[in-house]
PDB file of N, CA, C and O in Angstrom:
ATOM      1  N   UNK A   1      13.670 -14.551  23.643  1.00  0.00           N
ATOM      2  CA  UNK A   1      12.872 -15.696  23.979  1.00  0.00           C
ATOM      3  C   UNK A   1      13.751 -16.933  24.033  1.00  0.00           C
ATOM      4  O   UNK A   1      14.422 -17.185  23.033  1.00  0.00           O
ATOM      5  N   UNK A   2      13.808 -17.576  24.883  1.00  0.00           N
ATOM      6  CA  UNK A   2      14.097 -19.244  24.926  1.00  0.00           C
ATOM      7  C   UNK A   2      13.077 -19.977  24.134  1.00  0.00           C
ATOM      8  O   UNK A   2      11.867 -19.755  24.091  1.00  0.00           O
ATOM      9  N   UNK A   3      13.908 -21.080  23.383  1.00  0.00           N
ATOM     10  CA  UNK A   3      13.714 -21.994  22.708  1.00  0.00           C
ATOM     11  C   UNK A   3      14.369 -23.045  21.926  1.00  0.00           C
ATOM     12  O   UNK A   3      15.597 -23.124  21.963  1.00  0.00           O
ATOM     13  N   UNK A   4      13.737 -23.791  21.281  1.00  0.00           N
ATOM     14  CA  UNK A   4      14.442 -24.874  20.602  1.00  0.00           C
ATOM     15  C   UNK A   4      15.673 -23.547  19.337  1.00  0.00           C
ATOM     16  O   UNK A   4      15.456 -22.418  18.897  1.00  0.00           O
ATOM     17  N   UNK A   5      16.583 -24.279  19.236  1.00  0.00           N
ATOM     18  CA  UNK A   5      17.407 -23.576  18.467  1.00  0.00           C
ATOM     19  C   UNK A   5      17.599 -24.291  16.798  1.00  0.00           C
ATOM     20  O   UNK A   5      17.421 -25.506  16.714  1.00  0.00           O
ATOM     21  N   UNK A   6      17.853 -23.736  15.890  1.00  0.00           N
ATOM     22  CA  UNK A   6      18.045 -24.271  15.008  1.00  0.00           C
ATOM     23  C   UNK A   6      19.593 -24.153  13.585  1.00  0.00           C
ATOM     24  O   UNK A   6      20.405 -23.229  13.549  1.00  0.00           O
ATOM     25  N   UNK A   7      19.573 -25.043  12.871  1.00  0.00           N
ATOM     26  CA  UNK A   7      21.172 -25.010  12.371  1.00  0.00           C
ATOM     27  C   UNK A   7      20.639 -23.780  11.573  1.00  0.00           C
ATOM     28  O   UNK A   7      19.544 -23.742  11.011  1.00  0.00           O
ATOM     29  N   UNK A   8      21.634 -22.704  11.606  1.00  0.00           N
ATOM     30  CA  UNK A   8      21.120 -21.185  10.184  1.00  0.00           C
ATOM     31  C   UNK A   8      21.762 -21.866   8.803  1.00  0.00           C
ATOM     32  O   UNK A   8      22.002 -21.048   7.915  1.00  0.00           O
ATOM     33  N   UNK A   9      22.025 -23.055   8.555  1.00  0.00           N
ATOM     34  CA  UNK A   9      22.474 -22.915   7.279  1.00  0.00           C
ATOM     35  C   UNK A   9      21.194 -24.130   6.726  1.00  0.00           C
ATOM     36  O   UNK A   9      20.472 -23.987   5.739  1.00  0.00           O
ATOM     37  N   UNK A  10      21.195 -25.549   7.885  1.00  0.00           N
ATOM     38  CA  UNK A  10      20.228 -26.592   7.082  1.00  0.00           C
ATOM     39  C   UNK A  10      18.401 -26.169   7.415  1.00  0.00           C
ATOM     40  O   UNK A  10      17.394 -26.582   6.840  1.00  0.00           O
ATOM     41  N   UNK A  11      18.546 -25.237   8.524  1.00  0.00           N
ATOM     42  CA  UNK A  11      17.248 -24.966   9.264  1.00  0.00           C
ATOM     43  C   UNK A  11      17.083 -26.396   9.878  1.00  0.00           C
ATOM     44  O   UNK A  11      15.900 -26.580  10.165  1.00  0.00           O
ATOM     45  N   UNK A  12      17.898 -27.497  10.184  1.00  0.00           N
ATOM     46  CA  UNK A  12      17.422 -28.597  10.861  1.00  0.00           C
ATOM     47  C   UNK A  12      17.540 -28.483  12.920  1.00  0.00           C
ATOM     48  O   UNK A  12      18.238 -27.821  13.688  1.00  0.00           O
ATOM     49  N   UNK A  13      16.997 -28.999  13.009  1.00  0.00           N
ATOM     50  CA  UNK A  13      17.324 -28.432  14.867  1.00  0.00           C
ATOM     51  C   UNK A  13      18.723 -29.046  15.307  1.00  0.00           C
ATOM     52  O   UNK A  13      19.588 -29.808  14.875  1.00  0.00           O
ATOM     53  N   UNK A  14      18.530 -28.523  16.053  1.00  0.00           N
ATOM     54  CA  UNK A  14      20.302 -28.116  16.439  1.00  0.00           C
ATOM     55  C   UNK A  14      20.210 -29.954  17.672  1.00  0.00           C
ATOM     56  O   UNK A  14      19.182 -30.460  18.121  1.00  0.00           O
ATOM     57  N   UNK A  15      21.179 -30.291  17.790  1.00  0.00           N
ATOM     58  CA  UNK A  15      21.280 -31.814  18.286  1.00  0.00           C
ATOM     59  C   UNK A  15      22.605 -31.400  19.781  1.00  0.00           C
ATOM     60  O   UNK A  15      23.565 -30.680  19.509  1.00  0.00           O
ATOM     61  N   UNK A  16      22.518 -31.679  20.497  1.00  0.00           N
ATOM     62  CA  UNK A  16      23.921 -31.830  21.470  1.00  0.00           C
ATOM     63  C   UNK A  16      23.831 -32.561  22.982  1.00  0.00           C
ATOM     64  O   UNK A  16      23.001 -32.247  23.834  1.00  0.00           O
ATOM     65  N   UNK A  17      24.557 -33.299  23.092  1.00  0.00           N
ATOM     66  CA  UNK A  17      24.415 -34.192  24.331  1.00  0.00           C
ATOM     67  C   UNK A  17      23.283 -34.906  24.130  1.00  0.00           C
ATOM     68  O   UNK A  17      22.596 -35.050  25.141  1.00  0.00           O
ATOM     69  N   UNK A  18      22.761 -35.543  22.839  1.00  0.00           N
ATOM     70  CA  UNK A  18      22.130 -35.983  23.007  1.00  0.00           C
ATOM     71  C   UNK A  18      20.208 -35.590  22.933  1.00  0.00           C
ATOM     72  O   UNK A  18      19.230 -36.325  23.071  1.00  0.00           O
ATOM     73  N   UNK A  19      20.300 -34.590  22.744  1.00  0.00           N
ATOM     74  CA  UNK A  19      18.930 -33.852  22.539  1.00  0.00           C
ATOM     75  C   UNK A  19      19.308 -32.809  21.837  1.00  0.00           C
ATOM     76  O   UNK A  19      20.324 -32.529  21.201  1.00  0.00           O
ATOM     77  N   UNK A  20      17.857 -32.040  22.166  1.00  0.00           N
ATOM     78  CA  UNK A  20      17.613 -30.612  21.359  1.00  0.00           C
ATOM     79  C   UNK A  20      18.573 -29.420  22.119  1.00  0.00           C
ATOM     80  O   UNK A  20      18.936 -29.541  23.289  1.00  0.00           O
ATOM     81  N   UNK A  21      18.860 -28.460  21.415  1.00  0.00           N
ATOM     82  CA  UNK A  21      19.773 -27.642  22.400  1.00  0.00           C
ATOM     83  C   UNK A  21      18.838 -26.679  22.007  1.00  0.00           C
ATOM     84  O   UNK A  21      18.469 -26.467  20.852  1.00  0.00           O
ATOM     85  N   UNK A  22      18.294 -25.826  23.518  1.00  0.00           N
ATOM     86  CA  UNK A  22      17.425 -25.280  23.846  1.00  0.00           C
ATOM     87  C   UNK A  22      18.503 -23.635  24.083  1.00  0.00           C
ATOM     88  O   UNK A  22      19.550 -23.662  24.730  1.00  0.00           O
ATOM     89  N   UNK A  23      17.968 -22.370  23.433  1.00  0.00           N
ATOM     90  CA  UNK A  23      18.672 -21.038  23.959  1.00  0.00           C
ATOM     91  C   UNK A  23      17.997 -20.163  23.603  1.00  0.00           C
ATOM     92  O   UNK A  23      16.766 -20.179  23.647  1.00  0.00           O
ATOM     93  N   UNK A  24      18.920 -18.946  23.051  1.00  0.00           N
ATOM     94  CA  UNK A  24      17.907 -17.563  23.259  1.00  0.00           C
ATOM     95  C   UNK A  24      17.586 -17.897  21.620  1.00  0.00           C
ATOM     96  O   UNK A  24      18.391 -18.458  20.877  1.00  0.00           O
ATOM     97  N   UNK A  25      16.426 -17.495  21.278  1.00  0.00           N
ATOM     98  CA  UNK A  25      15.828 -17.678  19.872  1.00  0.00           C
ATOM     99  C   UNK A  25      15.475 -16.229  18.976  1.00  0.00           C
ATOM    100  O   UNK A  25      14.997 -16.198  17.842  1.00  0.00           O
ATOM    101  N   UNK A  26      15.850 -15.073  19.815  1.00  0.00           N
ATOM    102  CA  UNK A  26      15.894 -13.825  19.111  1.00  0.00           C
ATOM    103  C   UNK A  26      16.418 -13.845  17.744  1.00  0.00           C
ATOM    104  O   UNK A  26      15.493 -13.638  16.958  1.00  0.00           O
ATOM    105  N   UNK A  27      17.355 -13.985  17.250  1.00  0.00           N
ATOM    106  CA  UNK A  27      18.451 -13.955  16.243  1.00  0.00           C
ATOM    107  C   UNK A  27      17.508 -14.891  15.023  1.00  0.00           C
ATOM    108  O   UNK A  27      17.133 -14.379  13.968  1.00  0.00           O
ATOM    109  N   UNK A  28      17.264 -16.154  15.363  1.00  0.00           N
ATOM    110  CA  UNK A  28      16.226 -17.152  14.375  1.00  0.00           C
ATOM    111  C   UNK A  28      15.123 -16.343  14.156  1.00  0.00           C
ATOM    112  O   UNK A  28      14.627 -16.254  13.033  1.00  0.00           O
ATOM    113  N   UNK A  29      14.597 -15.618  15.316  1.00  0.00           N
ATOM    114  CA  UNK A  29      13.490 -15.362  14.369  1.00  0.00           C
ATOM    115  C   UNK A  29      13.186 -13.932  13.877  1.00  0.00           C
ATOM    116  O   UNK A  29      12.107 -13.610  13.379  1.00  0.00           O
ATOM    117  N   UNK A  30      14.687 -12.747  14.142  1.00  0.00           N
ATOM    118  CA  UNK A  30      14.944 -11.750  13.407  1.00  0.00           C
ATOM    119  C   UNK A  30      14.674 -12.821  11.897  1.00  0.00           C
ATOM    120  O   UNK A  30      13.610 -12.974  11.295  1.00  0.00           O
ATOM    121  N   UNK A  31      16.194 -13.525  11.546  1.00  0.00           N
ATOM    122  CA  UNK A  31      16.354 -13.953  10.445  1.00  0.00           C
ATOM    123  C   UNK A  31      14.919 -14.575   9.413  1.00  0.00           C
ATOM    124  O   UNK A  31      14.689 -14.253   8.247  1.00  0.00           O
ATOM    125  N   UNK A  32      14.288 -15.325  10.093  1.00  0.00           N
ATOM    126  CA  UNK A  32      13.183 -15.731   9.799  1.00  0.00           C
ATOM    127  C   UNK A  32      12.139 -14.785   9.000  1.00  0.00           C
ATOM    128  O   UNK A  32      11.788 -14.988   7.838  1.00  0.00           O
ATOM    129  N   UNK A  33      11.614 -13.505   9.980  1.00  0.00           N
ATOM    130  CA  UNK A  33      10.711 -13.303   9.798  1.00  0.00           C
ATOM    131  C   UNK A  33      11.532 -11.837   7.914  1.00  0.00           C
ATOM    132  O   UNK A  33      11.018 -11.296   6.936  1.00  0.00           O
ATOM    133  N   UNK A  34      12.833 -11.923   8.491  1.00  0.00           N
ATOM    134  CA  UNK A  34      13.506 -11.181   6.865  1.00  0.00           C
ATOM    135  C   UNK A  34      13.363 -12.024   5.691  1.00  0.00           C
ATOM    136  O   UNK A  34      13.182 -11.554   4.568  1.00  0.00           O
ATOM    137  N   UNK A  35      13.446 -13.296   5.949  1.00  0.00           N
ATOM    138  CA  UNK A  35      14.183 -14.025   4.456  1.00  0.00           C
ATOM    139  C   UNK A  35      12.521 -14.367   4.600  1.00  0.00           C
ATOM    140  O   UNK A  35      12.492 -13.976   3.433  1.00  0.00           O
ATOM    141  N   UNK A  36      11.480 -14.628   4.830  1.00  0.00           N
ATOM    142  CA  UNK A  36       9.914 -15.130   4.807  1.00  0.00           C
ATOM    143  C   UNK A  36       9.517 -14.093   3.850  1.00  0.00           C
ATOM    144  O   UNK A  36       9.970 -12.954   3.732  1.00  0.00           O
ATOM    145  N   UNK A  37       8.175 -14.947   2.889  1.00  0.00           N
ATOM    146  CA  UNK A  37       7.655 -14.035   2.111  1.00  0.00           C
ATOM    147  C   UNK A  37       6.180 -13.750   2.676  1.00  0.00           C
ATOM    148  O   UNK A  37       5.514 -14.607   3.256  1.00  0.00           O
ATOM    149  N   UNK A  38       5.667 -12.161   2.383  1.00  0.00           N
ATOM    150  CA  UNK A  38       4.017 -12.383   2.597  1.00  0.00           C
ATOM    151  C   UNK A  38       3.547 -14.027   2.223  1.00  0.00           C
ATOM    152  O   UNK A  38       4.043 -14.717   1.333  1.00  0.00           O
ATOM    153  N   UNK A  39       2.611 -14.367   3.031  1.00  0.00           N
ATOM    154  CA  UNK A  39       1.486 -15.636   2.480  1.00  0.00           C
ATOM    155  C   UNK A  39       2.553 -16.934   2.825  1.00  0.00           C
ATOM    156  O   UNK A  39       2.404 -17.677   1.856  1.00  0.00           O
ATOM    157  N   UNK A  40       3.205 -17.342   3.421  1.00  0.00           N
ATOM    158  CA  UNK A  40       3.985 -17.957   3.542  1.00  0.00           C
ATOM    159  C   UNK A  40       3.939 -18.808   4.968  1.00  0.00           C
ATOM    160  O   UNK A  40       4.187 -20.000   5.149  1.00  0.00           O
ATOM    161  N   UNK A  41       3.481 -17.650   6.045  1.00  0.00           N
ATOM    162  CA  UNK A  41       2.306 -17.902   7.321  1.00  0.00           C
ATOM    163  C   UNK A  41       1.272 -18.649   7.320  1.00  0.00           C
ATOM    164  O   UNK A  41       1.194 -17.678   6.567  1.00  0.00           O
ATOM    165  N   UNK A  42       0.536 -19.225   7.352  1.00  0.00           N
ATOM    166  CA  UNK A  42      -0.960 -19.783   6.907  1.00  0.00           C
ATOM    167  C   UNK A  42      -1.587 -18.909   8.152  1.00  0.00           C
ATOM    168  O   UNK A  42      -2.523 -18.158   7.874  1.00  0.00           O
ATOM    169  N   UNK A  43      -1.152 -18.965   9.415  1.00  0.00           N
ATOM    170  CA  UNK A  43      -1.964 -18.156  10.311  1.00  0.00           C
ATOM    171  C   UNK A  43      -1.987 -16.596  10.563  1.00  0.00           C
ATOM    172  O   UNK A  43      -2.757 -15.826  11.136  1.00  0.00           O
ATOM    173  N   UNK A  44      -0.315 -16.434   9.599  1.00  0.00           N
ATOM    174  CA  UNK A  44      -0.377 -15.014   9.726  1.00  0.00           C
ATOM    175  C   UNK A  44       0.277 -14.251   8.451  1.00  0.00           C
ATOM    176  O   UNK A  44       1.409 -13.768   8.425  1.00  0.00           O
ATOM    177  N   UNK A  45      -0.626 -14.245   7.450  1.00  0.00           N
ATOM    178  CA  UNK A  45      -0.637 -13.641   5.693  1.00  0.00           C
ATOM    179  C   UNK A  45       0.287 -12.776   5.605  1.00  0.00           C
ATOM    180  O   UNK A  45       1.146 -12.854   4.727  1.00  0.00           O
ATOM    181  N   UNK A  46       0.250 -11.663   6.641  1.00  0.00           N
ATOM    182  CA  UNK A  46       1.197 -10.735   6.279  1.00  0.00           C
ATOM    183  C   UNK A  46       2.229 -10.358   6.846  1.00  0.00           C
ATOM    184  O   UNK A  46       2.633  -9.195   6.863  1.00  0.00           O
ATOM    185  N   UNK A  47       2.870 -11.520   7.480  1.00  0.00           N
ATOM    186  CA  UNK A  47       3.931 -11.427   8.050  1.00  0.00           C
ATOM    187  C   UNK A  47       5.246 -12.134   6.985  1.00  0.00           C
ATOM    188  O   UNK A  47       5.121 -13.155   6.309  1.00  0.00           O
ATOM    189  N   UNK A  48       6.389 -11.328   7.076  1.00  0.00           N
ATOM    190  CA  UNK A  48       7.083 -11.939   6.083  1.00  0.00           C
ATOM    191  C   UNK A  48       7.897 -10.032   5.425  1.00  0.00           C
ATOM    192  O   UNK A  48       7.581  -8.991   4.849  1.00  0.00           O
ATOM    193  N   UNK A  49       8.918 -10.656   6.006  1.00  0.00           N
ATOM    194  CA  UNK A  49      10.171  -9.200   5.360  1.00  0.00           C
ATOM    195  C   UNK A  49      10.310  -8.908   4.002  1.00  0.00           C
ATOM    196  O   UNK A  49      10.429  -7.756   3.586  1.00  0.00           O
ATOM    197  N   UNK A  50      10.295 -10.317   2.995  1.00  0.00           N
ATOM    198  CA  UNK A  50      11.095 -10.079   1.702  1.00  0.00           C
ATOM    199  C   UNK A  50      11.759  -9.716   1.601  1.00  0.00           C
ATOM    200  O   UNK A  50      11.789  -8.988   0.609  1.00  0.00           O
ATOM    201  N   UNK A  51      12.993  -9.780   2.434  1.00  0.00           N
ATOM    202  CA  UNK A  51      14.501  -9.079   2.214  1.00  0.00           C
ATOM    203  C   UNK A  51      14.819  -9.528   0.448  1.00  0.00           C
ATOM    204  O   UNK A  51      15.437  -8.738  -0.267  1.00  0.00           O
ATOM    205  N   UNK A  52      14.484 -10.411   0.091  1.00  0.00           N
ATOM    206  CA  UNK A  52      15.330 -11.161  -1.236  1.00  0.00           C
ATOM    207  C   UNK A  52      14.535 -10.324  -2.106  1.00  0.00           C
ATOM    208  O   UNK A  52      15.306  -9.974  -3.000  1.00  0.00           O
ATOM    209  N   UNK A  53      13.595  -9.909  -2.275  1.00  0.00           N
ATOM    210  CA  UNK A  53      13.206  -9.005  -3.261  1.00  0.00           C
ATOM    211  C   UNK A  53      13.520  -7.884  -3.623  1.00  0.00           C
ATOM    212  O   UNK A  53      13.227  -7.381  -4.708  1.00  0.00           O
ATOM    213  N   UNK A  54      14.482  -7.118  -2.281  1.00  0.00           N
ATOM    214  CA  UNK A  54      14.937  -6.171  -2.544  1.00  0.00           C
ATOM    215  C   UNK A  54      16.435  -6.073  -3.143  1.00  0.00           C
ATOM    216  O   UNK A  54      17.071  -5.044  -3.372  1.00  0.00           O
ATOM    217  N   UNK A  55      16.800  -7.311  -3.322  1.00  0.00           N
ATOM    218  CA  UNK A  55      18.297  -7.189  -3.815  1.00  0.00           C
ATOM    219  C   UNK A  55      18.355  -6.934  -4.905  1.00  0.00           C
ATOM    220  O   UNK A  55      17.608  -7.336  -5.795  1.00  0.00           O
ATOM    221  N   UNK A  56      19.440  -6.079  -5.009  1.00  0.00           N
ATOM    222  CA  UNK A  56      19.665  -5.526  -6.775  1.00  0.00           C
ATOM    223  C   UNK A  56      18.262  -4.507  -7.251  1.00  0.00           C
ATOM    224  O   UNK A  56      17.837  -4.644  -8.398  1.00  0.00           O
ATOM    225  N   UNK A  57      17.752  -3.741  -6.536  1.00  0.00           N
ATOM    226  CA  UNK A  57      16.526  -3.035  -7.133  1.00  0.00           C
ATOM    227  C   UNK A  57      16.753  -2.078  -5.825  1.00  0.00           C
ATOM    228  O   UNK A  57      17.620  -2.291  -4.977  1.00  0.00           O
ATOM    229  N   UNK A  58      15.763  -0.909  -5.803  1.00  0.00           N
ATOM    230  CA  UNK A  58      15.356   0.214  -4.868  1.00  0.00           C
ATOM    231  C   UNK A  58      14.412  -0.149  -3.909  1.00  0.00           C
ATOM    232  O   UNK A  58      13.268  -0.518  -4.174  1.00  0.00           O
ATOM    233  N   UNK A  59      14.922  -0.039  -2.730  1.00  0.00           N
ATOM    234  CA  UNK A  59      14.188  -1.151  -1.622  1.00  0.00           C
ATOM    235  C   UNK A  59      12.826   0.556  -1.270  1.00  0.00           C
ATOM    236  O   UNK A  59      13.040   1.753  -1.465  1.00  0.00           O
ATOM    237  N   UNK A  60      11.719  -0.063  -0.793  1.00  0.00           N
ATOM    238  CA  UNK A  60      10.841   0.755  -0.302  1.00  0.00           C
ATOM    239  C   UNK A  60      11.153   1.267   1.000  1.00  0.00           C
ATOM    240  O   UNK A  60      11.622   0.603   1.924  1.00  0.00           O
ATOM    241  N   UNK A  61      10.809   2.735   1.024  1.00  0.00           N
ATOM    242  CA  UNK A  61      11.350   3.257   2.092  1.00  0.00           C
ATOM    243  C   UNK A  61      10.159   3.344   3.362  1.00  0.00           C
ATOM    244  O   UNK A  61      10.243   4.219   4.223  1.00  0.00           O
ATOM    245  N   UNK A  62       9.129   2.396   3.355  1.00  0.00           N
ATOM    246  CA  UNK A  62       8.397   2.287   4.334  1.00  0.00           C
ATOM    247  C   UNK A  62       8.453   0.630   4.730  1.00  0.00           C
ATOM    248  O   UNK A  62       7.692   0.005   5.469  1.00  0.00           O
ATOM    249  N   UNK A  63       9.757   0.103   3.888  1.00  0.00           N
ATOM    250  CA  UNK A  63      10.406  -1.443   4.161  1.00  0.00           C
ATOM    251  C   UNK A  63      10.817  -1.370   5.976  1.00  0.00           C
ATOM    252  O   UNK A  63      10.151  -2.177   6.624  1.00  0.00           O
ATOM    253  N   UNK A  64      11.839  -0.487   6.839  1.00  0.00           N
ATOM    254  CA  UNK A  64      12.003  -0.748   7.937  1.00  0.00           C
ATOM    255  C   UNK A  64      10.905  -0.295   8.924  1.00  0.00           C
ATOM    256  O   UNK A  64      10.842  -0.601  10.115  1.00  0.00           O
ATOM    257  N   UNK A  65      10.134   0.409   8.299  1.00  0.00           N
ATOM    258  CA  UNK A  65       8.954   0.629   9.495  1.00  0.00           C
ATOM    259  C   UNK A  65       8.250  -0.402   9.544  1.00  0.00           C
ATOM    260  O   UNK A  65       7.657  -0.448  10.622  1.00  0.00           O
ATOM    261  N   UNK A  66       7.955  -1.546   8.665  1.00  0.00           N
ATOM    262  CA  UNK A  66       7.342  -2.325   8.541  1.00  0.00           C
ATOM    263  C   UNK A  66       7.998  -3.450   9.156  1.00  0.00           C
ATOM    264  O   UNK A  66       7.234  -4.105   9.865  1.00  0.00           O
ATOM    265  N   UNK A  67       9.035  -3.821   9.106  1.00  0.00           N
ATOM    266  CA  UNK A  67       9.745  -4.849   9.033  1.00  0.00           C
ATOM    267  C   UNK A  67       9.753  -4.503  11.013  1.00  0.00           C
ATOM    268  O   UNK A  67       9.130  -5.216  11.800  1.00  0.00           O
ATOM    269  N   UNK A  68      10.687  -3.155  11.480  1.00  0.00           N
ATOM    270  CA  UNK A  68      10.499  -3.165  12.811  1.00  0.00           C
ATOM    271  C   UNK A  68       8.657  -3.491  13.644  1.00  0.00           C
ATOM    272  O   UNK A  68       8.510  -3.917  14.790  1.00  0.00           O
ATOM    273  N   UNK A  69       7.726  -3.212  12.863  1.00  0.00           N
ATOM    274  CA  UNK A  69       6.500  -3.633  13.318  1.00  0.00           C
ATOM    275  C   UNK A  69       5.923  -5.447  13.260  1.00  0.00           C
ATOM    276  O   UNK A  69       5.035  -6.006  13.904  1.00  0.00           O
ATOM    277  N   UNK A  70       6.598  -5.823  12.506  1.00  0.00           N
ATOM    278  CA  UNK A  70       6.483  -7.426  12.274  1.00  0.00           C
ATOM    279  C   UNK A  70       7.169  -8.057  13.512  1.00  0.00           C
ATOM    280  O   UNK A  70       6.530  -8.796  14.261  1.00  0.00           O
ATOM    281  N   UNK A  71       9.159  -7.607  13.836  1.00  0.00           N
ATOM    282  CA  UNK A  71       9.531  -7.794  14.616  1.00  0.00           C
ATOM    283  C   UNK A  71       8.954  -7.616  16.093  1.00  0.00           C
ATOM    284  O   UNK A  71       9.046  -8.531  16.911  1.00  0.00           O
ATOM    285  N   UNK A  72       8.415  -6.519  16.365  1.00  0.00           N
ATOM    286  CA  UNK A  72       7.612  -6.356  17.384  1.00  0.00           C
ATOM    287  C   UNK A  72       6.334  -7.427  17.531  1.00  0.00           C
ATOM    288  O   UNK A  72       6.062  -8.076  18.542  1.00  0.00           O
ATOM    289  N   UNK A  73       5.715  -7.439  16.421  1.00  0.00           N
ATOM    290  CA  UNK A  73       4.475  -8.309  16.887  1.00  0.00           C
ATOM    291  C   UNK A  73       5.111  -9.492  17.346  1.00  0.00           C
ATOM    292  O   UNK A  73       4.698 -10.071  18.350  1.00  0.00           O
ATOM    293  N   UNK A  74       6.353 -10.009  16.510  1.00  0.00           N
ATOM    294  CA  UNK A  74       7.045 -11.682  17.129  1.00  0.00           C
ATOM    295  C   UNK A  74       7.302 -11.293  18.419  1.00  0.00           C
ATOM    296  O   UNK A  74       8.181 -12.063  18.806  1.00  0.00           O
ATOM    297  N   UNK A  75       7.093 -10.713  19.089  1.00  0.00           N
ATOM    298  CA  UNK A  75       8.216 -10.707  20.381  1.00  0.00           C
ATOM    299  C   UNK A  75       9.365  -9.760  20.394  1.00  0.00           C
ATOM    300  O   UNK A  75       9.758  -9.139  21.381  1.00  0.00           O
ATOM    301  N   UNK A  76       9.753  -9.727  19.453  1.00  0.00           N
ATOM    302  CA  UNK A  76      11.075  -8.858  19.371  1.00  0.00           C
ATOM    303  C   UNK A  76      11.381  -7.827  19.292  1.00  0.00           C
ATOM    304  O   UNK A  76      11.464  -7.346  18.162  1.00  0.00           O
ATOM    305  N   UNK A  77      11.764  -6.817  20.735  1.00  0.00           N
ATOM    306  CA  UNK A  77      11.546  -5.541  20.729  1.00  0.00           C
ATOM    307  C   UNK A  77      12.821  -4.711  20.228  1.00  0.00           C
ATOM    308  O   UNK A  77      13.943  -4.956  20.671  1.00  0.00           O
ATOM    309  N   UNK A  78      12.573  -3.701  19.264  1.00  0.00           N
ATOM    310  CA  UNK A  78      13.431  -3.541  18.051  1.00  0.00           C
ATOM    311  C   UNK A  78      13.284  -1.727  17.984  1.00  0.00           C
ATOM    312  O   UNK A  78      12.293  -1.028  17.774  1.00  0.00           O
ATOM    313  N   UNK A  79      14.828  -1.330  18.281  1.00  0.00           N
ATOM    314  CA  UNK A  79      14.341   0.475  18.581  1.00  0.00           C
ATOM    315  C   UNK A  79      14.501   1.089  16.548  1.00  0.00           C
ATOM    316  O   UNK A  79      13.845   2.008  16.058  1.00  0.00           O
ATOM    317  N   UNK A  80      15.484   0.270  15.844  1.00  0.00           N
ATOM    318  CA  UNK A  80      15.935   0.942  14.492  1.00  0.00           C
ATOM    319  C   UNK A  80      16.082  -0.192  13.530  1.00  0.00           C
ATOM    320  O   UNK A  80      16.666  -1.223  13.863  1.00  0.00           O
ATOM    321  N   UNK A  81      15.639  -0.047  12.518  1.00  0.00           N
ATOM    322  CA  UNK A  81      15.799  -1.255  11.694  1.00  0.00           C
ATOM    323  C   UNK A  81      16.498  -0.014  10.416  1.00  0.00           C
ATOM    324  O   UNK A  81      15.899   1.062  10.430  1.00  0.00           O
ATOM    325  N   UNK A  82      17.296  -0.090   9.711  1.00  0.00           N
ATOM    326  CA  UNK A  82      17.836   0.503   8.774  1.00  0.00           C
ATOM    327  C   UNK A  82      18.725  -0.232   7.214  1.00  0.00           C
ATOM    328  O   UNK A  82      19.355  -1.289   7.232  1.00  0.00           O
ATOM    329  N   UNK A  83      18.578   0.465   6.261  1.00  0.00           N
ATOM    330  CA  UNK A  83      19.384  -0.601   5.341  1.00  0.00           C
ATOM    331  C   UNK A  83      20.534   0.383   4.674  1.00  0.00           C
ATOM    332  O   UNK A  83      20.413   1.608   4.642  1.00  0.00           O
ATOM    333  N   UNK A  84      21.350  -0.139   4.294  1.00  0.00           N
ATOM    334  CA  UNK A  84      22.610   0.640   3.576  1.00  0.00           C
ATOM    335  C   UNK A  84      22.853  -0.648   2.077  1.00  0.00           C
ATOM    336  O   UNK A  84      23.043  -1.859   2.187  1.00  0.00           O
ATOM    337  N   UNK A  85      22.770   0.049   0.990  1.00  0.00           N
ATOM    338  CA  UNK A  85      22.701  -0.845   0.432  1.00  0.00           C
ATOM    339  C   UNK A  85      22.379  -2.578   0.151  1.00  0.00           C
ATOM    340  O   UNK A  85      21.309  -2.790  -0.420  1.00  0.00           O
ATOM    341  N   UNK A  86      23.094  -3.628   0.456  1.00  0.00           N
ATOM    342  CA  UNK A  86      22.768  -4.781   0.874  1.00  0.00           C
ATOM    343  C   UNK A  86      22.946  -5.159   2.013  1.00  0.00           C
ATOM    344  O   UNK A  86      23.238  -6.346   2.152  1.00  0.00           O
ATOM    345  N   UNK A  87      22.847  -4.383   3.100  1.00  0.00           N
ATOM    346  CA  UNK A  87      23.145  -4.932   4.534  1.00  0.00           C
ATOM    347  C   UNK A  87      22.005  -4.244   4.879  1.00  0.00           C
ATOM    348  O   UNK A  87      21.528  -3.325   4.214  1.00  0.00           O
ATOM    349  N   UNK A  88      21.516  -4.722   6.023  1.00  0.00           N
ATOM    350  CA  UNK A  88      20.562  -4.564   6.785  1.00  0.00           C
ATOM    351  C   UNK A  88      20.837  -4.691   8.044  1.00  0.00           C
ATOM    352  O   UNK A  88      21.191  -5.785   8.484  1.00  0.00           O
ATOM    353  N   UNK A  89      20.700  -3.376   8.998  1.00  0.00           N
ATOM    354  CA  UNK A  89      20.956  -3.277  10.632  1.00  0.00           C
ATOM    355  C   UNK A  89      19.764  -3.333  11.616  1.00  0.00           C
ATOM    356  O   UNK A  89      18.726  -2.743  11.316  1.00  0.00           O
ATOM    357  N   UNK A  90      19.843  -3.867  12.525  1.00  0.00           N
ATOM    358  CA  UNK A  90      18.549  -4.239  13.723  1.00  0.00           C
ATOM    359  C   UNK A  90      19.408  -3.856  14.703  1.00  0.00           C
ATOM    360  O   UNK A  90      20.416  -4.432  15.114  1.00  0.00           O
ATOM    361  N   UNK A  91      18.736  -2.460  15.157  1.00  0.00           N
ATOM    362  CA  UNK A  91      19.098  -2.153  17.117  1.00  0.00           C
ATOM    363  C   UNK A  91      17.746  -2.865  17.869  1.00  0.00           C
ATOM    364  O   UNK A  91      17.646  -2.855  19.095  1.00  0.00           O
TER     365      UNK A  91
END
């Protein structure tokens, strides 16, 4: 998807020439919808990865079916979502 882009470290929008710098917005809102908690949406309750909950503990193994179905509802069409310890892969 095209869109407004944003900084990944302040989340403030991205500034250049003078305006907003407008590009592909896939990547923001992979990241987004991982580091988001359930209830965190007001319009949409159960959207939200909780990647941070799984650190340091036994992540649920119905975590990437879920997580690839969230991605899908955003827009984002997603064939494998998989985790290996603390990394997490998106085809």
């Amino acid at each position: 998807m095209i869109g407004i882009l944003l900084d990944s470290v302040t989340g403030d929008i991205l500034v250049g020439h003078g305006g907003m710098v407008i590009g592909d917005t896939d990547e923001q809102i992979v990241e987004t919808v991982l580091a988001s908690n359930r209830g965190e949406w007001k319009e949409w309750p159960l959207l939200g990865g909780e990647a941070r909950r799984m650190l340091g503990g036994s992540g649920d193994v119905f975590w990437p079916i879920e997580v690839k179905r969230m991605l899908r509802f955003c827009g984002i069409m997603v064939n494998k979502v998989t985790t290996d310890g603390d990394t997490i892969s998106i085809e």
